[in-house]
Every structure is written in C-alpha cells, then in structure tokens.
N, C-alpha and C positions, 0 to 999 in steps of 0.2 A: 300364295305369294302376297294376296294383302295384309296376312300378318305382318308379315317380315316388313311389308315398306312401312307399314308402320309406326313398326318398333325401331327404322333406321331413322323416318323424319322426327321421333322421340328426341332421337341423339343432340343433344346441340353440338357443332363443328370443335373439331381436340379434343370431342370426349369419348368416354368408352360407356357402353350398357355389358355388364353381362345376364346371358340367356345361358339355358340351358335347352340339351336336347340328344343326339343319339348317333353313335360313330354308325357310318354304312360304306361296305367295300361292294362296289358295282364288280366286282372279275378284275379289274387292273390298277384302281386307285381307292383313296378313300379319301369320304365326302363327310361334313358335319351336317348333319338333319336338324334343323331346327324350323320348327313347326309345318314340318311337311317338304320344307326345301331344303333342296341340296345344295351346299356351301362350300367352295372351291378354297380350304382354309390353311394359314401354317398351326403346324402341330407345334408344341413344347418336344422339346428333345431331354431325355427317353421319354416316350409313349409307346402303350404297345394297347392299342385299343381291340374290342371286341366286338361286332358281328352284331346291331343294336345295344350296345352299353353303352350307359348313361354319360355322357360328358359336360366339360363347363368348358362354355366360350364364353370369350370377349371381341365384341366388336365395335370399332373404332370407323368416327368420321373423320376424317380426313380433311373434312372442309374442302372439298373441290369437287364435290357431289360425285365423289367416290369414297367406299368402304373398306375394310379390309380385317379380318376374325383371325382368331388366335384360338385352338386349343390349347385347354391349360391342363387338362387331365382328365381321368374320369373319377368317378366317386361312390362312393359305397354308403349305406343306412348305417354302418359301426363299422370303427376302422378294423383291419385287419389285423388277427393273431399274430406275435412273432415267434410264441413258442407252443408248444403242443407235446402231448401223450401218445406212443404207440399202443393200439386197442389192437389192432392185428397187421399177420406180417401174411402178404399174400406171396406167389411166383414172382409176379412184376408190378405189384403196386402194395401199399402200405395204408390201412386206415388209423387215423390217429384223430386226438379227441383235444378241444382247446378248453379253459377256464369256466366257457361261458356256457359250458355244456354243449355245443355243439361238434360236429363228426363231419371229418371230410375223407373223398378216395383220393390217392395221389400215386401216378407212376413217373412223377418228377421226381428224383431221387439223388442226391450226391452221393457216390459210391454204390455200393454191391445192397441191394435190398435186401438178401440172408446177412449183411451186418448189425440188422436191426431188429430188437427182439422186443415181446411187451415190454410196454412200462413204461420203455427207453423213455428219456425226454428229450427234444428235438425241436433245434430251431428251424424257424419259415420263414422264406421270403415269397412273396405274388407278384407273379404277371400276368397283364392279361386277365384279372381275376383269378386264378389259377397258382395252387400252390404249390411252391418246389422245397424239398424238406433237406438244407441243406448241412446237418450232419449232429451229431451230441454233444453236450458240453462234456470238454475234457476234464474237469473234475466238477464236482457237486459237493460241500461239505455241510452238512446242518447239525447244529450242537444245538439241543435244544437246552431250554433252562432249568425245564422238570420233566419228569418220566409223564410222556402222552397218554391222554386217556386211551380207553378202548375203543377200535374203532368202530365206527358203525354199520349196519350189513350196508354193503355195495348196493348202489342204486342202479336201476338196469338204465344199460348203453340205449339211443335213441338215435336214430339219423334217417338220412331221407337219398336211395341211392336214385340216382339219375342218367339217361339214356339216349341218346338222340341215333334216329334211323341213318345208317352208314349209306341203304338202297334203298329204293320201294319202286316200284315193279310190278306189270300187268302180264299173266301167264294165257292163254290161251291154245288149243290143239285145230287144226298142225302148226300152229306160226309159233310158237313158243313165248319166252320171254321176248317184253319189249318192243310186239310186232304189233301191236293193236291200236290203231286211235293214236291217240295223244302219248302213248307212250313208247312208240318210233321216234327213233334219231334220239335218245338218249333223254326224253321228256319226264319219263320216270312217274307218270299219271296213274292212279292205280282206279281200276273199275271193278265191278261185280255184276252177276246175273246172265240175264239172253237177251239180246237183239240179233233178230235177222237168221235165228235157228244156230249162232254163236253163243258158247258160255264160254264166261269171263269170269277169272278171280285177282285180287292185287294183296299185294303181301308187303311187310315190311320187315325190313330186316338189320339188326345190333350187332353183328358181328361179333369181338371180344369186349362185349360191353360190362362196363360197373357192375352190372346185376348180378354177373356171373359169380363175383367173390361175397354174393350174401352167406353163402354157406350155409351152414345153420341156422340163420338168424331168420327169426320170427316175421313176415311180413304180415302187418297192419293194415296198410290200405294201398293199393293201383289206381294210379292217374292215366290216362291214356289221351294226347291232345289230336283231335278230330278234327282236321281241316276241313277245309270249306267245299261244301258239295258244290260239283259242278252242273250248270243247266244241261242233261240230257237226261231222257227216260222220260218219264210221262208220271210218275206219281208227284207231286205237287210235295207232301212230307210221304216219306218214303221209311220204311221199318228194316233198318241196314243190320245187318249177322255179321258179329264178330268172335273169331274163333283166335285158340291161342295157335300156334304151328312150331314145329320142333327143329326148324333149318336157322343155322347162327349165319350163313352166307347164301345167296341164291344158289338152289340145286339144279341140276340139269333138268328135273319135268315140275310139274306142280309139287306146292310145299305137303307135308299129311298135315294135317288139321285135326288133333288130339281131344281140345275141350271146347267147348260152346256148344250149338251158337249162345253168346250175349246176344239180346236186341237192342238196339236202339234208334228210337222215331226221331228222322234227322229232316226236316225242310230247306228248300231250295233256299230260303233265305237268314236261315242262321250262321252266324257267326263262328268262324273257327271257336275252339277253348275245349278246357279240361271234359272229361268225363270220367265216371269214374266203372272200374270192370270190376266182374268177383276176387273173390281171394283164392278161386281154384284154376287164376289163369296164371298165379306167383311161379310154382313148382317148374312149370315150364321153362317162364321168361329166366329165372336165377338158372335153367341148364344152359342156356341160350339160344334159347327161341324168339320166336315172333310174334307177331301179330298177322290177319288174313281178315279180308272180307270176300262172301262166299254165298252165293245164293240168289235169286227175283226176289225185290226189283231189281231192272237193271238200272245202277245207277252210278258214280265217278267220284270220284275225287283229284284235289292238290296233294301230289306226290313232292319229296324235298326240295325240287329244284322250285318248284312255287311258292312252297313254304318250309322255310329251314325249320321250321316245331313240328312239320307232319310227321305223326307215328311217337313225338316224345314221351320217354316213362318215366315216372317218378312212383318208387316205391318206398313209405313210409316203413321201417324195419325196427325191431327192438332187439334186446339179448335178454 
C-alpha cells in the first residue's frame, strides 16, 4: 500500500498519472491490481478483461484528498492480427496462421466450422484476448502484373498449443476422490506418497483440451507449471514422481499411470514456474491425458483453486 500512497501524493490535485497493472476477479466482482492493491475502479465500456491481464489505468486527484481510477483497457507486446490463414479444420475448432508467422487454436467460430477449408483466408476479431474468426472475404481478386516466380518449398508450420487443468484432485482408498486433507469440500489440493500407513496420489486433469487436435503434429518440447509445494512431510527438498495418466476427466477409482516416473527435486521454498518433462509424456497428453504425482515422499501441492497455472501445459509443436 506504500506504493500506491505514493504514487497518489505524486499526483498534483486535477490531475491524472497513469500506472499500469493487472485485471483480478475475486468470485463476484473485478478489481484493478496495481502494485499489489486492489482498486475499486470504472472500467471504459466495452472491456472484457482477463483473469491477471495486463491493463492501463488512469488515476485522478480530485483535490479533496480523494481519488478516483479509470480502466482504459488492456494491452498487448504487438497489436492484434485482423486476418489469418486456415492451417487446419478440426470437429469444433480451427487452427489458422497470421502474417507474422505465428498459430493460434480457435473454437470461436461464425458459422459452421466444416464451412471452412485450408487455405481459406479469414478475418478476426479478439476478446478478452481470445480470437473469434468471424468469416471469409466474399471475393478476393489478384491480377498480378507478370507471371509469379516459382514458389519456394513450404516452410514448416510452428506453434505452441496450450492447456489449463479444468480439475486437480487427490485420490485415496477407501475415501476416494477429494476426501483427503485439503482436498475436502471442493479444495482441489493435490498430495502424493504415505502418512499414517495412508497413500496418496493427486492428478490433474484437461478435459477437451487444445492438445488433443495436435494430431500428427510433431511435438518439440513440454512445459509443465509446478505450483508451490505445500509445508507437510518432512523432506526439506523432496524428489517428486511425475507420471503421464490416460483419464481426459476424473474416473471413478485412481487414474492408470502409463509413462514416468519423471523426477524432479522440488523444495519447500521454491517458487511456483515452468518445468520442463520428456518428449514420451506428448503421445499421452495429445490422446488426452493427464498429469499424476505418485509415490514417497509424502508431499502436496496448490491444486487450481490456489493457483489458476497449477498443472498448465504448453507444448511447442511443428508440421
């Protein structure tokens, strides 16, 4: 909060500073984060903010030793495509490719997704970050002014598909799902290993996620974001087993556990952030599978409801 008074006694009275900082919705409203505090602010009309994305405010002194902030929008490193290429046509979503070489997945769609075949070219509009492909231009004519050269072989497709855990979930026998520890009453904590002559495993899980329409396509590299171990157990840094699991939704007894373990030496006091898993955990996750951790020590984690990144995957892909 000492930032912020700050940056308000900054202000001289009638005037405005803009700050920057981060849309957040607590369950019923939304707040502007600006350096740690939450700000009771008017938005610009339309906004349609996102879940930590980036925003610009403006806030004003009033000269009566009160304030008063204005979202103005949020904002992106490069502005947004307005048109794009279809790279492929899936059931209910559509990959298509912009100018600048990059790939996105989209099941925002205007009209019937089998009315869209490669190649197509197709305008975009974003919300929310998020693009909606709202249909093709009705005619295209290009006359060129000499015959094109040859063209040149095709450069392979690139993109990076992405995945956020829909559950995550702690399994134990007899209580089953959900009945353990911190993951009763809907906490969603996920543990591993034995306390008390109890084992414990916690699984995450993608549901109909992006991965699933890699298809073919070559996966490069697995990112897997590791939330924040929780204080119980007893090893100080602990050597946690990550296994890949073959269930796209929670099944009625524990998930099977296919490939691993992966290890990874995680301590009480590291930092959520990326990790990265092998390349024989890909084959899985694109059927739509999971993630699991499985084995001593025993030890916990923040399941989604603590942190909306527990369990995210980003798989780097080519053609």
């Amino acid at each position: 909060m000492a930032v912020l008074k700050q940056t308000l006694a900054a202000i001289p009275p009638a005037s405005t500073r803009r700050v920057y900082g981060t849309a957040y919705h607590d369950g019923s409203r939304w707040w502007a984060n600006v350096d740690g505090n939450l700000i009771d602010a008017l938005w610009l009309d339309p906004i349609q903010p996102t879940q930590d994305g980036p925003i610009v405010v403006d806030i004003t002194n009033n000269g009566t030793g009160q304030s008063s902030a204005l979202v103005l929008g949020g904002y992106t490193d490069q502005p947004r495509p307005s048109t794009g290429t279809v790279l492929a046509v899936g059931v209910s979503e559509i990959v298509f490719g912009v100018e600048d070489g990059q790939t996105y997945t989209t099941d925002r769609v205007i009209g019937a997704v089998s009315g869209y075949a490669l190649q197509d070219p197709v305008y975009l509009d974003w919300a929310a970050g998020l693009p909606t492909i709202l249909g093709k231009p009705t005619t295209i004519t290009i006359t060129p002014e000499a015959p094109p050269p040859a063209p040149p072989a095709p450069a392979p497709v690139r993109g990076v598909a992405k995945a956020n855990a829909v559950k995550t979930n702690t399994w134990w026998a007899p209580g089953g799902w959900g009945s353990y520890a911190q993951s009763q009453g809907g906490g969603e904590q996920l543990y591993s290993g034995t306390w008390s002559g109890l084992t414990v495993t916690g699984s995450w899980f993608y549901g109909n996620s992006p991965l699933a329409s890699l298809g073919s396509r070559e996966v490069t590299a697995v990112r897997f974001w590791l939330p924040a171990r929780l204080n119980v157990g007893n090893p100080a840094t602990a050597t946690v087993h990550l296994y890949a699991h073959t269930s796209r939704t929670q099944p009625g007894g524990d998930v099977s556990r296919t490939v691993g373990p992966h290890d990874v030496s995680v301590s009480l006091t590291r930092q959520p952030g990326w990790i990265t898993l092998p390349l024989s955990f890909a084959a899985v996750l694109k059927a739509g599978g999971g993630i699991s951790i499985a084995g001593d020590p025993y030890v916990a984690f923040n399941g989604r409801i603590r942190d909306p990144l527990s369990g995210r995957i980003e798989m780097d892909w080519t053609t």
